[in-house]
C-alpha positions as CSV (number, residue, x, y, z in Angstrom):
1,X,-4.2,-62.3,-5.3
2,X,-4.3,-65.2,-8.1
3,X,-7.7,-64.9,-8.5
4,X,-7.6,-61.1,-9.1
5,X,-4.1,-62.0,-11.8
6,X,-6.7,-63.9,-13.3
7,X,-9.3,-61.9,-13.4
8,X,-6.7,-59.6,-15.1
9,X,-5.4,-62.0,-17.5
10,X,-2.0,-60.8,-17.1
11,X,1.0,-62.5,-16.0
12,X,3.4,-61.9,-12.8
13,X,5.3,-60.3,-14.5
14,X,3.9,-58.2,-17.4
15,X,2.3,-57.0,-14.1
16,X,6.3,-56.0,-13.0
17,X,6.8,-54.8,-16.0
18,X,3.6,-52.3,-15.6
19,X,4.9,-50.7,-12.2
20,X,7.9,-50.3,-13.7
21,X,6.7,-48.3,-16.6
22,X,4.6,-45.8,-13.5
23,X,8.4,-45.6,-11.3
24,X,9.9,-41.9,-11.9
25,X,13.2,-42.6,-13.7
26,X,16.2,-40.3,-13.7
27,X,18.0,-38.2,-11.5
28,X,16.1,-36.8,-8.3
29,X,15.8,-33.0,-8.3
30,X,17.7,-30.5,-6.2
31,X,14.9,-30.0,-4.0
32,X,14.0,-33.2,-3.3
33,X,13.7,-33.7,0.6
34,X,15.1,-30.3,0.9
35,X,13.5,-28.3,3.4
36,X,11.7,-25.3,2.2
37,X,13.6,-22.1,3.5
38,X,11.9,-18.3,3.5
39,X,12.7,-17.7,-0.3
40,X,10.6,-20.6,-1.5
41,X,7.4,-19.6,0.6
42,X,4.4,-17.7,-1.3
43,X,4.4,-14.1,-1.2
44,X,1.2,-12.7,1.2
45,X,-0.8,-10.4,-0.7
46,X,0.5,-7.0,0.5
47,X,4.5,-8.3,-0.6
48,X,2.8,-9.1,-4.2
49,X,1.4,-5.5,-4.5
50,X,4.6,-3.8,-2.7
51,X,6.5,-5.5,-5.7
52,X,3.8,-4.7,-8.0
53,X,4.0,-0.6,-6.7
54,X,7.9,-1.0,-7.3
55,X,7.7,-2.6,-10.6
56,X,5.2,0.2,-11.5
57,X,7.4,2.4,-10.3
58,X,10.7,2.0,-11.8
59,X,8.5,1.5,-15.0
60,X,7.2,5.1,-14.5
61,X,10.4,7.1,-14.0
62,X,12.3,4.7,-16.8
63,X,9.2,6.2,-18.8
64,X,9.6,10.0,-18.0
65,X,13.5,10.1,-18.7
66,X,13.0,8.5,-22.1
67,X,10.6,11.3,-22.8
68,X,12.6,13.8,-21.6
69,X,15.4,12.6,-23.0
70,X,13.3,12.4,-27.0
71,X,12.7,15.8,-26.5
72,X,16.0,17.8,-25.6
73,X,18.7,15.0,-25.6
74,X,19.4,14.2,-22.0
75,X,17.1,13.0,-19.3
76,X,15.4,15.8,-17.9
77,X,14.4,14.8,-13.9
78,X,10.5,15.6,-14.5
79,X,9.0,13.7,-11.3
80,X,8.1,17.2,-9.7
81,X,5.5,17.4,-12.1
82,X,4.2,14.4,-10.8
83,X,4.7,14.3,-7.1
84,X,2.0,16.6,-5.6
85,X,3.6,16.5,-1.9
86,X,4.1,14.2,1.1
87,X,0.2,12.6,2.7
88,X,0.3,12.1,5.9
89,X,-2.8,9.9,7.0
90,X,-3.8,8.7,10.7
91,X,-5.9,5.7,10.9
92,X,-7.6,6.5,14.5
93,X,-10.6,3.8,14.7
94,X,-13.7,2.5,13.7
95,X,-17.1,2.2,14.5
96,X,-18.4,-1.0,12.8
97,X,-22.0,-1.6,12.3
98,X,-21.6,-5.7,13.7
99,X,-19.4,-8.0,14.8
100,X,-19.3,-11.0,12.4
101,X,-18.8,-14.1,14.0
102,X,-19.3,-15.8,17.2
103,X,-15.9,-14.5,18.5
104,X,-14.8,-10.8,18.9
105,X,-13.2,-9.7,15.7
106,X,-9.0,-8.8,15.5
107,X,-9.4,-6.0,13.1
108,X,-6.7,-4.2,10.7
109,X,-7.4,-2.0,7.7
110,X,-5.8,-1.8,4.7
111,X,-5.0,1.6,2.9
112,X,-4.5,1.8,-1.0
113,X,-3.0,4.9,-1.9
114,X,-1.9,5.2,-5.9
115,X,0.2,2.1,-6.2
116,X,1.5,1.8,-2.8
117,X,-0.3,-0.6,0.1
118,X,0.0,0.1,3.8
119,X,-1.7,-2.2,6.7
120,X,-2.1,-0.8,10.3
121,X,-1.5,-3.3,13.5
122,X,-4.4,-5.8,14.4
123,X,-6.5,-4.6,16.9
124,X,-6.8,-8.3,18.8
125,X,-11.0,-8.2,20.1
126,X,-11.5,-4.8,19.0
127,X,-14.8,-6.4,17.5
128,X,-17.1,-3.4,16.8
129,X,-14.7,-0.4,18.1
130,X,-11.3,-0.8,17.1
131,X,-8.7,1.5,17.6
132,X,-5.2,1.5,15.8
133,X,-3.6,4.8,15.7
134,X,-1.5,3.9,13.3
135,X,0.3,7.3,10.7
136,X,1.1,6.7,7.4
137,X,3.6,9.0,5.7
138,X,3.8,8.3,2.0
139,X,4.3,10.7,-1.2
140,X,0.9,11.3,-3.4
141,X,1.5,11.4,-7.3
142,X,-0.8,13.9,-9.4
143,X,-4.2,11.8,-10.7
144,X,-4.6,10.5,-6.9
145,X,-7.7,11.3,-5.9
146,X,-9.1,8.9,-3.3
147,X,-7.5,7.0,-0.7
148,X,-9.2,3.0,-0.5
149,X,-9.7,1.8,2.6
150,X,-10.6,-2.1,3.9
151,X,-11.1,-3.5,7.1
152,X,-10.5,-7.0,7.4
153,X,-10.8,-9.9,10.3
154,X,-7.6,-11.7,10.9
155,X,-8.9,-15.4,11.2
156,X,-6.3,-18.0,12.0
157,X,-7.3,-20.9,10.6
158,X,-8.8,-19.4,7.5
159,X,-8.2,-16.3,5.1
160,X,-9.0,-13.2,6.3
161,X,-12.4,-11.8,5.7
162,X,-13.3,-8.2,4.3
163,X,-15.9,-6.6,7.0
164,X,-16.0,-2.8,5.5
165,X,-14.5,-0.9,2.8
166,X,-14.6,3.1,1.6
167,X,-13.4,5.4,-1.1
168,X,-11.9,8.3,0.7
169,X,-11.7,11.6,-1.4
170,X,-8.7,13.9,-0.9
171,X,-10.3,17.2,-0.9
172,X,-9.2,20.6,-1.8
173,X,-8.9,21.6,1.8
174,X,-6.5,18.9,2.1
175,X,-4.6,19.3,-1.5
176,X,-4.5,22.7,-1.9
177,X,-5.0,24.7,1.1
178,X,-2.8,22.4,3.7
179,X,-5.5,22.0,5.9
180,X,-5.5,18.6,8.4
181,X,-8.7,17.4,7.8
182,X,-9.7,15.4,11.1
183,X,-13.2,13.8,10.2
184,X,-15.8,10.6,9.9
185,X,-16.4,8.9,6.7
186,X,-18.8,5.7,6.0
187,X,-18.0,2.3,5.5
188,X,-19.6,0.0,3.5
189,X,-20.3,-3.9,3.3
190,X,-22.7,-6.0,3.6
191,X,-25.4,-4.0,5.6
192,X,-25.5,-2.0,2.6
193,X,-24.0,1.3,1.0
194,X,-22.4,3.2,3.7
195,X,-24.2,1.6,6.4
196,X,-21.1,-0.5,7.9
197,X,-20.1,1.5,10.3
198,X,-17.5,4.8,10.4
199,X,-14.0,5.0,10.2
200,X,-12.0,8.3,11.9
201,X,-8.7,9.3,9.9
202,X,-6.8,12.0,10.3
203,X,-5.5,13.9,6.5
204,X,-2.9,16.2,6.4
205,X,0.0,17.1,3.2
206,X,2.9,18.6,3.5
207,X,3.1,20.3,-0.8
208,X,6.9,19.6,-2.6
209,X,8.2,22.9,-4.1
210,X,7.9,23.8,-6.7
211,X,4.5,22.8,-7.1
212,X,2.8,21.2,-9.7
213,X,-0.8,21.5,-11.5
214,X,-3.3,19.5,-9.2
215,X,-6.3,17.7,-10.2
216,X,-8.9,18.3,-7.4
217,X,-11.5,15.7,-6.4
218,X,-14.5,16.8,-4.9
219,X,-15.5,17.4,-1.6
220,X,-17.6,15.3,0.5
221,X,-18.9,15.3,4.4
222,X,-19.6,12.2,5.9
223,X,-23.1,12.2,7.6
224,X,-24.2,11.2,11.0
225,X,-25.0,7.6,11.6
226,X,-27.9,8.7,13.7
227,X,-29.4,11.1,11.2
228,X,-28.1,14.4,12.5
229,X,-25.7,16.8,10.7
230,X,-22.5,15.9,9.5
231,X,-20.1,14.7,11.9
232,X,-17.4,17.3,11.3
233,X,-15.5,19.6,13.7
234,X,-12.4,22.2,13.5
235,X,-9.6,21.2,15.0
236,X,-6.7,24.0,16.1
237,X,-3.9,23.1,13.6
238,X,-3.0,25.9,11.9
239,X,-0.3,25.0,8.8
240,X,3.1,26.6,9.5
241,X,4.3,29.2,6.8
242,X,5.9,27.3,3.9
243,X,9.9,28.4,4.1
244,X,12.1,28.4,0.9
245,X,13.5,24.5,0.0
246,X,17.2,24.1,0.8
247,X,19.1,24.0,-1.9
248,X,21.2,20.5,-3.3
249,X,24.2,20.6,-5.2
250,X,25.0,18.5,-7.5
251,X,27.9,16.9,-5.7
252,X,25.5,15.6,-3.1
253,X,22.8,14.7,-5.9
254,X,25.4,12.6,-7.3
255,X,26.7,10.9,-4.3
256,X,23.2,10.4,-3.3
257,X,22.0,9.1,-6.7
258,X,25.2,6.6,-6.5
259,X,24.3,5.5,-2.9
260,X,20.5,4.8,-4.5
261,X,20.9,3.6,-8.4
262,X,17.6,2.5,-8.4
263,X,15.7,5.9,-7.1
264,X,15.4,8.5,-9.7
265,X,17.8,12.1,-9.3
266,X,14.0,14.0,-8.7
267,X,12.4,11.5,-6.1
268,X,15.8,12.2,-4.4
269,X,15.2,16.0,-4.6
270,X,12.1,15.8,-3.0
271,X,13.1,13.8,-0.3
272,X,16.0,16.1,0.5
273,X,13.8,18.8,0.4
274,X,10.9,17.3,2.8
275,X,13.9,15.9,5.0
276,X,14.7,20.2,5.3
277,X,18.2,19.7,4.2
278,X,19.4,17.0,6.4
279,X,21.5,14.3,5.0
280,X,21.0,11.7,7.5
281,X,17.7,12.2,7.2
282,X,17.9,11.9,3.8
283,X,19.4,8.7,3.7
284,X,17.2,7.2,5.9
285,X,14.1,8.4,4.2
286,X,15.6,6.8,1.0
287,X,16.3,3.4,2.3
288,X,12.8,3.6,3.7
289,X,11.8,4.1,0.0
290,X,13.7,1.7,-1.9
291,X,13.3,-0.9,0.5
């Protein structure tokens, strides 16, 4: 110790007067030793893009009732022009291409549709064949034309890998005619352009009267992974006849629009009108949406 003071050529106690200077001086913080609750832990990824979709949103239908309300001098509900009807999607399985890893894989997929994100269960050691069965209900806004679809490995000790991902088209038999389209589509990753495997989902939509002008995506059939023709087959759905909307008054419009300040009076209407009428439904299909 004195020959490293030395070596220093400082003094005892311009050397006190050093680790003084480095101490933190001041009050301690409100934190400090405070153990972190759920509030202060990071968001996962699919909370950041659920508040992302809301934030988006809310900044969409603030945006429509200022334009309506520049042109005729009261905000005009216009969201019927934008929401094309209710998708209903059924993420049945996969048929991956490999198993990465030395272990089985645990794998989920991960739907994108518009703004909104939506995850299916983890299939634990589905490895190359999982199978989730999980339906999605959601509404689909006009310029939505593809559904985005990843598969991912849950890993427990590190991030979760991407294995596959596809760009699903919503076709016209899907949009327009109110077919449910039950059918294969690629995957890809890094075998290559759709050479990952398969994925099975089920499509169905349910249109919002009135209806709106839809922008149509075009068609596509997924081919065989063994070369043969397109893996497509009819199913024996056949749509039921589309009966007139019930009607809301504007008594319940406004009770419901006080019950949900955030939701906007047309998103409400179409909720009531997919929910056939049915308050409770109604209310529950709204909290579902604004939660």
């Amino acid at each position: 110790m004195m020959k490293a003071a030395e070596a220093s050529g400082k003094t005892t106690e311009e050397r006190r007067a050093e680790r003084r200077q480095k101490a933190v001086v001041g009050p301690l913080p409100e934190s400090f030793l405070r153990i972190p609750g759920i509030d202060d832990e990071p968001m996962t990824a699919e909370e950041r893009d659920r508040e992302m979709a809301i934030a988006l949103q809310r900044q969409l239908a603030l945006e429509q009732q200022g334009g309506a309300a520049g042109a005729t001098g009261a905000a005009v509900p216009t969201l019927n022009q934008n929401v094309m009807g209710r998708l209903t999607i059924t993420v049945v399985e996969a048929k991956l291409t490999k198993n990465y890893g030395v272990t089985r894989m645990d794998p989920y997929a991960r739907l994108r549709v518009g703004h909104n994100v939506y995850e299916t269960p983890t299939c634990q050691n589905g490895a190359r064949e999982p199978k989730w069965n999980k339906t999605i209900n959601c509404f689909l806004m006009a310029g939505s034309k593809t559904i985005d679809v990843e598969i991912y490995d849950e890993c427990t000790f590190s991030p979760d890998s991407l294995i596959a991902h596809a760009a699903i088209p919503l076709t016209e038999r899907v949009l327009v005619q109110g077919e449910m389209v039950d059918d294969w589509w690629p995957l890809s990753g890094q075998e290559g352009e759709e050479k990952e495997g398969m994925i099975h989902l089920i499509l169905s939509m349910q249109n919002i009267p009135p209806g709106s002008a839809i922008r149509l995506p075009t068609s596509g059939v997924a081919p065989s992974m063994s070369g043969g023709k397109p893996m497509s087959y009819t199913t024996s759905y056949v749509p039921p006849p589309v009966a007139a909307p019930p009607a809301l008054t504007e008594e319940d419009l406004e009770e419901f629009s006080k019950m949900f300040p955030a939701i906007d009076k047309a998103v409400i209407e179409a909720v009531f009108v997919e929910s056939r009428g049915d308050k409770e439904a109604t209310v529950n299909a709204l909290l579902q949406l604004g939660s």
